[in-house]
C-alpha positions in Angstrom: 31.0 6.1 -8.5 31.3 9.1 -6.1 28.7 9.7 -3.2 27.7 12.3 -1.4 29.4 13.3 2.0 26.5 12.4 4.9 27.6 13.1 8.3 25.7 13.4 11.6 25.0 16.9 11.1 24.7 18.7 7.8 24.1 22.0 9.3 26.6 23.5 12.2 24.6 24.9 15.1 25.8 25.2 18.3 24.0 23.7 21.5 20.8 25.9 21.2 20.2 25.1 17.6 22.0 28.5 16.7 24.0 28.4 13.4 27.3 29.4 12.8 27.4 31.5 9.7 30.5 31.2 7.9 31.8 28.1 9.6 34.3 26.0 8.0 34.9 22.3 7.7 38.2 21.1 7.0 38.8 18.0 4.9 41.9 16.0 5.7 43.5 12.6 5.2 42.2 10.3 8.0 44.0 10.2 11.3 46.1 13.8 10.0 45.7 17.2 9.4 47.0 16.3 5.5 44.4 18.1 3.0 42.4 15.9 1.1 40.4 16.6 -2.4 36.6 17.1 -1.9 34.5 18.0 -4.9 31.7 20.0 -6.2 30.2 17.4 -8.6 29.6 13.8 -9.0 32.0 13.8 -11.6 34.4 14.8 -9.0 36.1 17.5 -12.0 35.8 20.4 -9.4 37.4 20.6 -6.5 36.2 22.7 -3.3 38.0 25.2 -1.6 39.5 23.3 1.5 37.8 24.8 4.1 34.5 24.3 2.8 32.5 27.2 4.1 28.8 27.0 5.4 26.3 29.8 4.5 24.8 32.0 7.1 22.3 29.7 8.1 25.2 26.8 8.8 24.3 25.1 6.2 27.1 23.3 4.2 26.5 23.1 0.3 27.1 19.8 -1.7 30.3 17.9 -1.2 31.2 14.7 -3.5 34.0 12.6 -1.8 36.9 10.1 -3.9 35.8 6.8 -3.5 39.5 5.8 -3.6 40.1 8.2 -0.1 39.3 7.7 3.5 38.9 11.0 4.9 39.2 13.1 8.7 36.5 16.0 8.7 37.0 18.7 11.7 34.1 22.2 12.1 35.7 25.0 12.9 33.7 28.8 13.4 34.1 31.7 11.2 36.7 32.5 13.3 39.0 29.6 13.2 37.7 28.3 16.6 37.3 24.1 16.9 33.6 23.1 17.5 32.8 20.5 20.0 31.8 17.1 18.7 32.4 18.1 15.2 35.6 15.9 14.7 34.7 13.3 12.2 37.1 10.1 11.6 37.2 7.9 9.4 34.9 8.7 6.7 35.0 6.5 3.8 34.4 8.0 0.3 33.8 4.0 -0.6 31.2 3.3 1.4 29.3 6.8 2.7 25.4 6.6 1.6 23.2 10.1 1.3 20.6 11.0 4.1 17.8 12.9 4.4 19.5 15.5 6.6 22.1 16.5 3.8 19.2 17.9 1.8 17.8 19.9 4.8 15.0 17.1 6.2 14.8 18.1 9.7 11.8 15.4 10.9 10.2 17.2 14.0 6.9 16.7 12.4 6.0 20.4 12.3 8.9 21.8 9.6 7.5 21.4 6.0 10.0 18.4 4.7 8.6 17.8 1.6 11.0 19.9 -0.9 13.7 18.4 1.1 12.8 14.9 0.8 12.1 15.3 -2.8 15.4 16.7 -3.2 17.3 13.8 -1.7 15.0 11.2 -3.6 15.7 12.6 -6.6 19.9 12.8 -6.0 19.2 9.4 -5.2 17.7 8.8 -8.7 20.1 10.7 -10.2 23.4 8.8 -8.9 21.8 5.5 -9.2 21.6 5.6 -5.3 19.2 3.2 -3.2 16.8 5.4 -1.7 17.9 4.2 1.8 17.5 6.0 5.1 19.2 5.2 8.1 18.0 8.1 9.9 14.9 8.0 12.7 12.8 10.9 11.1 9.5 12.1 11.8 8.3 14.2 8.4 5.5 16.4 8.3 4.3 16.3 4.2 2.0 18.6 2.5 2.2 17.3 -0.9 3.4 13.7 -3.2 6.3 12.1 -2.0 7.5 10.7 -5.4 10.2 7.5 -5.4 12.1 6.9 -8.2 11.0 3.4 -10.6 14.9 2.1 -10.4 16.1 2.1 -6.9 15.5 -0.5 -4.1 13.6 1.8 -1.3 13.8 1.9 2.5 12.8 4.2 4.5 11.1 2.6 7.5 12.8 4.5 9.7 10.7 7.5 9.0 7.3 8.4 9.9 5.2 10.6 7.1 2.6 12.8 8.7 0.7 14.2 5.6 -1.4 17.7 5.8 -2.0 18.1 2.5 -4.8 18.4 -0.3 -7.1 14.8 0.2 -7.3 14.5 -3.6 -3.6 12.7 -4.0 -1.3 9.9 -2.9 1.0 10.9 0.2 3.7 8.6 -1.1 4.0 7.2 -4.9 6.3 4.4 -6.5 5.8 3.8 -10.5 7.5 1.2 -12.5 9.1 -0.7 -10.0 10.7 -4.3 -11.3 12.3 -6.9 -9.1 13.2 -4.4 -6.3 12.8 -4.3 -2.3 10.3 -1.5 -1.2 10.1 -0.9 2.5 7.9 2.1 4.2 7.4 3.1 7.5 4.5 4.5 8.8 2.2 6.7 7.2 -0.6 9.0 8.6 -3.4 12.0 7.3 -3.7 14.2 10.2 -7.4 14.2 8.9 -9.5 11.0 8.2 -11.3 11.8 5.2 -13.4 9.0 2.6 -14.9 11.1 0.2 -12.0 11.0 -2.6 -11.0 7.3 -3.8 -7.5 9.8 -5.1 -6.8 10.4 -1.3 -4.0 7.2 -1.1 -1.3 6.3 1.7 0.8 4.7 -0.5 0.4 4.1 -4.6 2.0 1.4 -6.0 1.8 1.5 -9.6 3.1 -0.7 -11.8 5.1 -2.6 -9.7 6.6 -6.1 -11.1 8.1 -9.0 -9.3 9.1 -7.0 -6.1 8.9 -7.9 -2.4 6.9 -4.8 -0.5 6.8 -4.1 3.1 4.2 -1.5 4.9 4.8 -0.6 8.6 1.3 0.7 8.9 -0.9 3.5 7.0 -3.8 5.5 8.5 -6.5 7.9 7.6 -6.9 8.1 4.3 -9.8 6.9 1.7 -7.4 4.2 0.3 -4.7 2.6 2.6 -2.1 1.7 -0.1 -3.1 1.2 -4.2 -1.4 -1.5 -6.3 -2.5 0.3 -9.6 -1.9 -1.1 -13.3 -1.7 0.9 -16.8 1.2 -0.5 -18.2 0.9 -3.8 -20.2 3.2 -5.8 -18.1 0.8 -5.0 -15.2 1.5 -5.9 -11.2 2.3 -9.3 -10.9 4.3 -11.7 -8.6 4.5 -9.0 -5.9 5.1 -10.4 -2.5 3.0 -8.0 -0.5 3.5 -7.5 3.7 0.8 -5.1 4.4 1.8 -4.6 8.3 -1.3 -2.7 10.2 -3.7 -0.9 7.8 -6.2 1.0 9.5 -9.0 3.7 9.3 -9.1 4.1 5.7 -12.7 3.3 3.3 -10.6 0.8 1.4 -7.6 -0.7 3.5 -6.3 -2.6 0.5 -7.0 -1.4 -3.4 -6.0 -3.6 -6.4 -6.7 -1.9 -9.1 -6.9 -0.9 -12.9 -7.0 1.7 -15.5 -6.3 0.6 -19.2 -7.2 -2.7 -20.7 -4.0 -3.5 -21.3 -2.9 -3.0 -17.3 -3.7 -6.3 -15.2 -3.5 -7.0 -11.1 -2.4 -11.1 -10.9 -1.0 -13.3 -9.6 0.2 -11.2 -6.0 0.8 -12.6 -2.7 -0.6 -10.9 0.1 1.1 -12.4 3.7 -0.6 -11.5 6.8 -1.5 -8.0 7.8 -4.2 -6.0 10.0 -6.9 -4.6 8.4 -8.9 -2.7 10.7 -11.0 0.5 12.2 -10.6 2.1 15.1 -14.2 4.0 15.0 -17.7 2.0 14.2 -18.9 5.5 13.6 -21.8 5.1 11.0 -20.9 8.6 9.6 -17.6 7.3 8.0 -20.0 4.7 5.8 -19.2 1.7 4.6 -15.8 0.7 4.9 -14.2 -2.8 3.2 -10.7 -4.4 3.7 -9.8 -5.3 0.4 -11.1 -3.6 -3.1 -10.7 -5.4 -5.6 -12.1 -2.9 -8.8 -11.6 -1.1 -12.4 -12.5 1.8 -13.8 -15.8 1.2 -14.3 -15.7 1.6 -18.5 -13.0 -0.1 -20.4 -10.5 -1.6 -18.2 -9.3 -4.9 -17.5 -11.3 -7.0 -15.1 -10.2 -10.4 -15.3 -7.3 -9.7 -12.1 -7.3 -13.6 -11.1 -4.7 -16.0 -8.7 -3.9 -13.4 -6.5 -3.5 -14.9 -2.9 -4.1 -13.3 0.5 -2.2 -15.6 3.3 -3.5 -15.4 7.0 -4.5 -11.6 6.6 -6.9 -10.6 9.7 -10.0 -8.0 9.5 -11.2 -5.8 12.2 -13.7 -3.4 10.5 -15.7 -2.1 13.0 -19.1 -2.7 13.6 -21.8 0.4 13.2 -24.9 0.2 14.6 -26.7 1.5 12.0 -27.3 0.7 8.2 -23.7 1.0 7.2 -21.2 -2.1 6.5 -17.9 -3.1 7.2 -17.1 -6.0 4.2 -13.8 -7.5 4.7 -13.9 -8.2 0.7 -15.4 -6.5 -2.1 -14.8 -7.8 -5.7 -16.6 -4.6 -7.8 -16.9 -5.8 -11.0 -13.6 -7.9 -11.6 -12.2 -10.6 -10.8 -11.6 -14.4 -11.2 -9.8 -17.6 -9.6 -8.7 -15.5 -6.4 -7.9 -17.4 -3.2 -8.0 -16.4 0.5 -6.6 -18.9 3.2 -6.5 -19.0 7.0 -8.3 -15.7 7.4 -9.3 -14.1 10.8 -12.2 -12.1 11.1 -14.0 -10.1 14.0 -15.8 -7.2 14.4 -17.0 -7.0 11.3 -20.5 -6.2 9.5 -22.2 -7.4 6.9 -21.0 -10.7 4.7 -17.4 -11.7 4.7 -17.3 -11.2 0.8 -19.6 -9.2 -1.6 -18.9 -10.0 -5.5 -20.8 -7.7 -7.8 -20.2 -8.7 -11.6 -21.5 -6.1 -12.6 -23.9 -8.0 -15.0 -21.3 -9.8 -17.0 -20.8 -13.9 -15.8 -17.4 -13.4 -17.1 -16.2 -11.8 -13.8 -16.9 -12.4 -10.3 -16.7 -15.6 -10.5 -14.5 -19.1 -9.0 -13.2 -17.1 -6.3 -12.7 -18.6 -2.9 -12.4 -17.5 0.8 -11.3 -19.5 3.7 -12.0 -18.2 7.0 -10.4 -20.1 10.2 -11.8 -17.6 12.8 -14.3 -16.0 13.5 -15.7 -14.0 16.3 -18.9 -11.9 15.2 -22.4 -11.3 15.9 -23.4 -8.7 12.9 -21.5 -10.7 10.7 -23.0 -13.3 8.5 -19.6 -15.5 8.0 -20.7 -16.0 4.3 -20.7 -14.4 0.9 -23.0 -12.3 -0.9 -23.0 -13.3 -4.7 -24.4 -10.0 -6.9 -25.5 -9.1 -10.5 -24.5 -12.7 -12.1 -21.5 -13.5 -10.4 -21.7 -17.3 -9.7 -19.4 -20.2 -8.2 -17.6 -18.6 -5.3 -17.3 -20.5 -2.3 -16.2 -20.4 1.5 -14.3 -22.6 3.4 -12.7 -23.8 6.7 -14.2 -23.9 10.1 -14.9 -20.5 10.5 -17.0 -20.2 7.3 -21.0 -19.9 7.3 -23.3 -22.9 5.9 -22.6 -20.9 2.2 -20.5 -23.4 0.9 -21.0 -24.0 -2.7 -19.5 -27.1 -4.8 -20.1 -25.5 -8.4 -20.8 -23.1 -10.2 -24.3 -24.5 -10.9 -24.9 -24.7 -7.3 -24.0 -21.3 -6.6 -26.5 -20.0 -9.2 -29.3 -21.9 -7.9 -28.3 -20.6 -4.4 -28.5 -17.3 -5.4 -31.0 -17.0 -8.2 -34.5 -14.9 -7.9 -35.8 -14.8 -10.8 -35.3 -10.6 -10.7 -32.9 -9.0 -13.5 -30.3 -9.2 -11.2 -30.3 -12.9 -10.4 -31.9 -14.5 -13.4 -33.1 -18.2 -12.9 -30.8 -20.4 -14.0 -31.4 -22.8 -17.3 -30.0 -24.5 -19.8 -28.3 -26.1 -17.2 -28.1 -29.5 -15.2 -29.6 -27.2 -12.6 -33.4 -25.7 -12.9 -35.2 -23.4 -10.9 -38.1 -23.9 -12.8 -41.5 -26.2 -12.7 -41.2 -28.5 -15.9 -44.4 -29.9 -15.5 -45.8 -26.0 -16.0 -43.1 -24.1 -17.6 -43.0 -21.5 -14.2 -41.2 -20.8 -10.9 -40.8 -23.7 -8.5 -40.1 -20.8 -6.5 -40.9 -16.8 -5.4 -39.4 -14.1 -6.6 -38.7 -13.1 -3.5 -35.1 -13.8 -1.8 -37.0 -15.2 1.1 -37.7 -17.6 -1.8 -34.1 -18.9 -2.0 -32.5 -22.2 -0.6 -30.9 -21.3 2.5 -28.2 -23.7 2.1 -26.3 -25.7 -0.1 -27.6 -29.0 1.9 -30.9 -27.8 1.6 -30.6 -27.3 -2.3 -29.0 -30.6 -3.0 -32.0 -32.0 -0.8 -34.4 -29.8 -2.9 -32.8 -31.1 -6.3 -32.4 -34.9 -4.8 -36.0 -34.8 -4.3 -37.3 -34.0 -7.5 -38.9 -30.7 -6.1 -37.4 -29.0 -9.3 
């Protein structure tokens, strides 16, 4: 396989960033002044003229080197005169990997490098090259970065400032399987959380690969793992880094009913805000959510390990949830969690009036350090059978599914009573209520409920 000739510089300029138009690079033989083959394609059937000469702006076109050659490149002006520093030897055609800068990236944050990076993703795709940057860049963005589905990704070395529309994903992967993906950090110049579309990162589709995030800021949706495809996202290892500022830190996601979000592990990270501005509105760490009509809901055994929630606390009405399970899923499991400065319960379920979802989920919280926060779980619109755990957890601690319906119940359309059940929330002797419909009504604990139910008071 050939590759694409990367040096330090892929456009000659002299020390004040002026370029030489016209000048010529001269490809020899390492360690001589022996010509050597370069070539105009990846097929390496067209060889360049030797010099190969820059345009006016300095700017060398495409050169393809033999794998089989170890080459000497030496700059030299228009007018045959050697450039300082522009002496390059060896250079292996073997082992020489494409950057950014080839393609015309020039990462100063303020130069658009969108077309650029696109263009060097995309040679990447099309020579079967890991997407791989060993370049420190800093690249201002005005539109989707897209990655190919094939190609192991790193490119933590460069920062993404994104200006553009807040209706799209700043960086998108689809169809990843079995494959590294590493990101640096990524930032919206504007915070925005009107547009759930307005995504960091979108990871769609992504099968069995491992998946590190520097940090992502400012946007509606931190990062997206996203499923359409019938294979879904599953056994992702997941290292979210710092994610911070965004409505949704952390979405999991889907659109069809074939797509699914299982079985992914989630290892530490930061969720967090820096503002407890009540303008912003509620904000949550992890959303766990469908489409709202016909897709899957059932996303179950997906695992967040250690991850640690700083949402921000508003004075006012608005909430900062560190879970929210809207209308999907089952059999999930948090462990070791650390949470402060939040607002509001530690998880909200909402089935969305279906028991088939919401439900047998549990959250285990080993610090926390809160005074709006409730350190418990809120149980909506027949979800049942969650439970918290670990020292940090609130007195909501519920040992079945039965339980947690009588914990929650109030008789309203939204918490039916329970029955038919080992469990009733009604007077036998008189067929009604033992209690109000109120929730001031409800058991405040689960020691209080087993009392109530030891007792015979139901």
């Amino acid at each position: 396989m050939s590759l694409l000739l990367t040096l330090p510089i892929a456009r000659l300029t002299d020390a004040n960033g002026a370029p030489y138009s016209g000048a010529k690079l001269y490809c020899y033989l390492t360690d001589s002044t022996t010509p050597a083959d370069v070539y105009t394609t990846s097929a390496l059937d067209v060889a360049h003229a030797n010099p190969v000469v820059a345009n006016s702006g300095g700017l060398l076109p495409a050169i393809y080197l033999d794998p089989s050659i170890t080459y000497r490149f030496k700059a030299k002006t228009s007018a045959g005169v050697d450039i300082s520093g522009m002496d390059f030897d060896p250079v292996s055609g073997a082992t020489e990997t494409p950057q950014p800068s080839l393609f015309g990236v020039v990462g100063d944050y303020t130069t658009d490098d969108t077309a650029a990076l696109q263009a060097w993703i995309d040679y990447c795709n099309t020579n079967n090259v890991d997407v791989i940057c060993n370049q420190t860049l800093y690249c201002k963005i005005t539109d989707t970065v897209t990655f190919p589905d094939d190609a192991n990704i790193d490119v933590e070395r460069i920062r993404f400032r994104y200006t553009g529309s807040r209706t799209k994903p700043a960086l998108s992967v689809t169809g990843a399987l079995a494959r590294t993906l590493r990101f640096g950090a990524i930032t919206s110049t504007t915070i925005d959380w009107g547009n759930t579309s307005f995504i960091g990162l979108r990871l769609k589709d992504v099968y069995g690969c491992k998946i590190h995030i520097q940090s992502i800021t400012n946007f509606t949706a931190g990062y997206e793992i996203s499923s359409a495809a019938s294979y879904g996202c599953a056994f992702n290892e997941v290292h979210p880094g710092t994610i911070r500022d965004c409505k949704y830190n952390e979405v999991l996601r889907t659109t069809t009913a074939l797509g699914f979000v299982n079985e992914n592990t989630f290892y530490s990270g930061n969720y967090g805000n820096t503002s407890a501005s009540d303008s912003l509105g509620d904000g949550y760490g992890v959303w766990l959510t469908w489409d709202k009509s016909t897709s899957y809901r059932g996303h179950n055994n997906n695992r967040w390990d250690n991850p640690s929630f700083e949402l921000g606390q508003p004075a006012g009405a608005t909430y900062r949830v560190p879970f929210f399970f809207d209308g999907a899923g089952v059999y999930n499991k948090c462990v070791d969690a650390r949470s402060e400065s939040n607002k509001g319960p530690f998880a909200i379920l909402d089935a969305a009036g279906s028991a088939s979802y919401c439900n047998n989920n549990s959250f285990g919280l080993t610090f926390s350090d809160n005074t709006a926060q409730t350190n418990s779980i809120l149980q909506v619109d027949s979800a049942y059978g969650n439970i918290m755990t670990g020292p940090g957890s609130g007195t909501y601690v519920w040992t079945s599914p039965d339980l947690g319906k009588c914990l929650t119940s109030n008789g309203g359309a939204d918490a039916p009573y329970l029955s038919g059940g080992p469990m009733f929330l009604m007077d036998t002797a008189v067929g009604t209520p033992a209690r109000t419909l109120s929730t001031a009504g409800r058991a405040a604990t689960a020691r209080d409920a087993l009392h109530l139910i030891g007792s015979g008071a139901f």
